[in-house]
C-alpha positions in Angstrom: 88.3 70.8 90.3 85.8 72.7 88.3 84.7 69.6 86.1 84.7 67.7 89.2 82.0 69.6 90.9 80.1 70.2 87.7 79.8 66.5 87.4 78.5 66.1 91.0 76.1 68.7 90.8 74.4 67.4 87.5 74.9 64.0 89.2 72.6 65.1 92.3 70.3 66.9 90.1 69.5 64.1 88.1 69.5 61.4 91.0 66.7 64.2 92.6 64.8 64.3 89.7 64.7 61.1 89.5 63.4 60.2 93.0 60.5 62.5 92.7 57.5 61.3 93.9 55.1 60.6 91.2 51.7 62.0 90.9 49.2 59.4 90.1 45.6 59.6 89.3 43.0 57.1 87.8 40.5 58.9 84.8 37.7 56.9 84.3 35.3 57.8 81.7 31.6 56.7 81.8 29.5 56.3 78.3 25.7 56.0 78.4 23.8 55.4 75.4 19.9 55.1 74.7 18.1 54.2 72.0 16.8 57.6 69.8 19.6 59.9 72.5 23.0 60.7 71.9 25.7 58.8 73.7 26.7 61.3 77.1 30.1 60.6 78.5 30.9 61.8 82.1 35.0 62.0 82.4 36.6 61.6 86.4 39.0 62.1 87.9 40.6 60.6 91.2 44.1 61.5 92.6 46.0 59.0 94.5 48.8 58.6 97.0 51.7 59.8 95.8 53.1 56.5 97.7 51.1 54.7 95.6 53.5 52.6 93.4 52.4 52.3 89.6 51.3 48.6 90.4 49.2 49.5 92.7 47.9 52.4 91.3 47.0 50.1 88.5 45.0 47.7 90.2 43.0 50.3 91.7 42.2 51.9 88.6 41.0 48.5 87.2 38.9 47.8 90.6 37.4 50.9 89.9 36.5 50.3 86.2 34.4 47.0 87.7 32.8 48.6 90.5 31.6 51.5 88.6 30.6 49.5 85.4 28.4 47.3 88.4 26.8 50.4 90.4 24.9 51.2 86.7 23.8 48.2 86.4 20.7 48.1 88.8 19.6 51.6 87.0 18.8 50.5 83.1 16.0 49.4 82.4 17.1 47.3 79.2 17.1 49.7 76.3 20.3 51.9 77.6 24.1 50.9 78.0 26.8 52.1 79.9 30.1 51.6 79.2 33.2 52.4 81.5 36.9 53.2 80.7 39.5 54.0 83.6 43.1 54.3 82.8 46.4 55.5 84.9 47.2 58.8 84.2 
């Protein structure tokens, strides 16, 4: 009887564990670099639903990459370059 319940309860433990939402969030880090500077690299950070399936989560971390890569673009002036990074965490 013993075993039995010692068995269910690691059984429930691990199915709960297991089922636990996930905590998502998308780190994207930004690299400028100018001719005669050092490179500066901004690092952020953006939680997401914790519904958010890792697919998703995914795809909006590479949507990101693009749309922040294009926001710099209107601000160089030809000599600098930015390069951006974002990755699931």
């Amino acid at each position: 009887m013993i075993k039995k319940t010692l068995v269910l309860a690691i059984t429930f433990t691990s199915l709960y564990l297991v089922s636990c939402k996930k905590e998502r969030s998308c780190l994207c880090s930004t690299t400028f670099t100018s001719t005669g500077y050092s490179p500066y690299t901004v690092s952020t950070t953006e939680k997401l639903d914790s519904k958010t399936t890792k697919k998703t989560a995914e795809r909006i971390c590479s949507q990101t990459e693009k749309q922040l890569g294009k926001n710099h673009t209107d601000y160089l002036s030809g000599n600098e370059k930015v390069s951006v990074s974002c990755a699931l965490k």
